[in-house]
C-alpha positions in Angstrom: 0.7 -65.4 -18.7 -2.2 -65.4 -16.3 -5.2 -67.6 -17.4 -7.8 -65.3 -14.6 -11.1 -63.9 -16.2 -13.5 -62.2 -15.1 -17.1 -60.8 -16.9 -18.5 -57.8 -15.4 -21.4 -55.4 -15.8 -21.4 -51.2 -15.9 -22.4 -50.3 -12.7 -25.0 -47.4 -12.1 -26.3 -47.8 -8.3 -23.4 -45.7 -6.6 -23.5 -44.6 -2.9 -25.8 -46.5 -0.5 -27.2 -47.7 -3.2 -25.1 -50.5 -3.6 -26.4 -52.6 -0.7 -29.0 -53.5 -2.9 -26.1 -55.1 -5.8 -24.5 -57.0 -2.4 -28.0 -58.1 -1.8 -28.2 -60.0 -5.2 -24.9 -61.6 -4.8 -22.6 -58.6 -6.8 -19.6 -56.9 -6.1 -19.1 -53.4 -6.8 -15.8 -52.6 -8.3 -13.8 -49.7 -9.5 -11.4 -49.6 -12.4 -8.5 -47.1 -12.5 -5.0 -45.8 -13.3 -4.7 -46.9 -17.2 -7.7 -45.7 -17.9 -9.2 -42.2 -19.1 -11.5 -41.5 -15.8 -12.3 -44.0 -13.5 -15.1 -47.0 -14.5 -17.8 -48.5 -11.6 -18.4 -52.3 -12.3 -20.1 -54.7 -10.9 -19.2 -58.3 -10.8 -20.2 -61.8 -9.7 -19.1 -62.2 -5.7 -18.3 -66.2 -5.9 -16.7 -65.1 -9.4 -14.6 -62.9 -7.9 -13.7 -65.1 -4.7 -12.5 -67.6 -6.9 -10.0 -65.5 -8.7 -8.7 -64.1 -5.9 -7.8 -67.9 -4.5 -6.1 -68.8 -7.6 -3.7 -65.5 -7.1 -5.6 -62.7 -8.3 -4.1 -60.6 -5.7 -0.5 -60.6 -7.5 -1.9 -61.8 -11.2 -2.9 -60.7 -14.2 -6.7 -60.4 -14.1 -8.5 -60.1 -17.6 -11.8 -58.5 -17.5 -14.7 -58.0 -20.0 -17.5 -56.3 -19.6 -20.4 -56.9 -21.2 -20.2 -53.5 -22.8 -17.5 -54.1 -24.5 -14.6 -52.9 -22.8 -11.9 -55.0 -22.2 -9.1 -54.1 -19.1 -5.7 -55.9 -17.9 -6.4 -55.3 -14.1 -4.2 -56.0 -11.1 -6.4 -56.5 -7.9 -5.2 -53.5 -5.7 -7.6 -53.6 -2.4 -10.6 -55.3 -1.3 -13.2 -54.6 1.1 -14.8 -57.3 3.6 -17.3 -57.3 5.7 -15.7 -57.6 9.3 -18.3 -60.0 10.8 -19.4 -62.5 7.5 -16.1 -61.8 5.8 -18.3 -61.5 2.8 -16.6 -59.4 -0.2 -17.8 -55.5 -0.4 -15.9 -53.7 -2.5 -13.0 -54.2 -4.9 -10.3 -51.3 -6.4 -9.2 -52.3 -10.2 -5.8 -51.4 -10.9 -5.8 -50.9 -15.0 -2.1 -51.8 -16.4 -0.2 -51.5 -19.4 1.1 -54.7 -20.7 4.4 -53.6 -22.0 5.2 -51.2 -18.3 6.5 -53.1 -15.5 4.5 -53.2 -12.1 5.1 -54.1 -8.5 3.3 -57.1 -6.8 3.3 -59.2 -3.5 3.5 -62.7 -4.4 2.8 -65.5 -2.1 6.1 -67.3 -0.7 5.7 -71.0 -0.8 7.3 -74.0 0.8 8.4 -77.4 -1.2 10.3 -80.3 -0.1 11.1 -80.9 3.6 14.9 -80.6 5.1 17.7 -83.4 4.4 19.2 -82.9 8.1 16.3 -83.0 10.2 16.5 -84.7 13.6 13.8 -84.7 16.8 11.2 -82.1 17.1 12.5 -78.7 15.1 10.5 -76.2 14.0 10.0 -74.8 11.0 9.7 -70.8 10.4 8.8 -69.0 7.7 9.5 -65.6 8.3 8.6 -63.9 5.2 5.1 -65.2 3.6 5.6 -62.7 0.6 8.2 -60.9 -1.3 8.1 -57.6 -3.4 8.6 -58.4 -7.2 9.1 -56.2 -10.2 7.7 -57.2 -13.5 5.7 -56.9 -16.9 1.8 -58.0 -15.7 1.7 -60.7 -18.1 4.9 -62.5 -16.6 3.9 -61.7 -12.4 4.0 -65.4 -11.1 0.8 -66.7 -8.5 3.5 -68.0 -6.4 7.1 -68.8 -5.9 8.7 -71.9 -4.6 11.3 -72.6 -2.4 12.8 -75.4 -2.0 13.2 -76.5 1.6 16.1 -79.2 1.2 19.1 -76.9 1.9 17.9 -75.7 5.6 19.7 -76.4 8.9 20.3 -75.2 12.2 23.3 -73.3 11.0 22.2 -71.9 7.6 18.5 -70.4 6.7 17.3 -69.5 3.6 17.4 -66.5 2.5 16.0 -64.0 -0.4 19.7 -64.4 -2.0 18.7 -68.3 -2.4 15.3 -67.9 -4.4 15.1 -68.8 -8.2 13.4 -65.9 -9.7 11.4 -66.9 -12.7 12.3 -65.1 -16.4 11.3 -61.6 -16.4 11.1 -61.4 -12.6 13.2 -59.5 -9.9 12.9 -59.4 -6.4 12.9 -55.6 -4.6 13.7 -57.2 -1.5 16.8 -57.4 0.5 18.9 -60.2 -0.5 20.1 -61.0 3.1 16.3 -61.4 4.2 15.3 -64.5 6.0 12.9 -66.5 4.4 12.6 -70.0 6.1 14.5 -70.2 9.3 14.8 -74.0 11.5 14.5 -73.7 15.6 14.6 -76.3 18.4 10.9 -76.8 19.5 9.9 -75.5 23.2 9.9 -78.9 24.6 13.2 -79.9 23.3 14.7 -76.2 24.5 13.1 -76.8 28.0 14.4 -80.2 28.4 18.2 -79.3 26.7 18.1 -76.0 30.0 16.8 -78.9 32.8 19.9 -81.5 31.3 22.3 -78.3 31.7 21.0 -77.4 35.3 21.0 -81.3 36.4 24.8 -81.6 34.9 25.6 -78.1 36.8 23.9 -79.4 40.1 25.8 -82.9 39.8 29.1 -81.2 38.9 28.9 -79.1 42.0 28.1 -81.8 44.5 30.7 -83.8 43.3 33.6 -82.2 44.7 31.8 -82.1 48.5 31.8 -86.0 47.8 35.0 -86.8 47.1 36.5 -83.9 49.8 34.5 -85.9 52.5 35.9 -89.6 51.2 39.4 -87.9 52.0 38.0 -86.6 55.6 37.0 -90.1 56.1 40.6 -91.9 55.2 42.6 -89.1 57.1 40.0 -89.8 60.4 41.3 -93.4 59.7 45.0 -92.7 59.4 45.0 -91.0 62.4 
């Protein structure tokens, strides 16, 4: 289960009013969905930042405010401002522990490839995936192991370990992590080709000439 906290505060200042919270360092916050109407909060900005880097976007967030209420929130939206990138505004999703939910979980590479030669690229084509899941068992992240992929065979959603409790809602036959000859190597691989073509058709002028010459001589 999810270790995130967070402590908040009821909120009163609504409107334009909350510039003066986002002055102070807050972040203005709505709860809903599980919950009988809708509740404003406001929490700690650097709080909040630092459960959203340690997967609060697909976890189980537990939050208490100081009130007394307690709420198992999934992190639905949040609002940044477009120059400072600072946090605005943040939608609560309220959950029931015992109904599954949907989340986007972070896709993320371990290991390298066994058959790796020259310059290849790797691509990961898919940075999340769709999962299906009580709150309390949605993973921060899941792993996939990078040993298995060549040339010939990607990997694919069909390859991935869920963890216990988890399914994936995407499409089995998905590309995940996909390997590709570099520019460099492709661009030197299409001069060798052109070189070999230009060499292969000069060679017969040679050879047709070397018999002029020796028929000029038989003569």
């Amino acid at each position: 289960m999810s270790d995130l906290n967070i402590t908040a505060e009821p909120r009163t200042l609504v409107g334009r009013q909350v510039r003066q919270l986002r002055r102070n360092g807050l972040v203005p916050v709505v709860v809903y969905g599980r919950v009988d109407r809708p509740v404003n909060l406001q929490v700690d900005g650097p709080t909040l930042e630092r459960a959203l880097h340690h997967g609060g976007m697909s976890q189980l967030v537990q939050v208490a405010v100081s009130d007394g209420q307690q709420h198992n929130v999934l992190i639905r939206d949040i609002q940044r401002d477009p120059v400072t990138a600072r946090l605005m505004h943040a939608d609560f999703y309220a959950v029931s522990m015992t109904e599954t939910q949907e989340a986007d979980v972070a896709l993320v590479a371990v290991g390298k490839p066994l058959v790796m030669a020259g310059n290849e690229l790797i691509l990961q084509n898919l940075d999340t995936i769709t999962v299906e899941a009580l709150p309390a068992d949605i993973p921060a992240s899941i792993e996939v192991d990078l040993s298995k992929l060549t040339h010939e065979h990607p990997i694919l959603v069909s390859a991935l370990v869920a963890p216990a409790g988890v399914t994936f809602l995407a499409d089995a036959d998905e590309v995940v992590f996909s390997m590709v000859a570099s520019r460099v190597d492709a661009a030197e691989e299409e001069a060798e080709d052109v070189l070999e073509a230009g060499e292969l058709a000069v060679e017969p002028e040679v050879i047709a000439r070397g018999k002029d010459e020796d028929e000029d001589e038989d003569e």
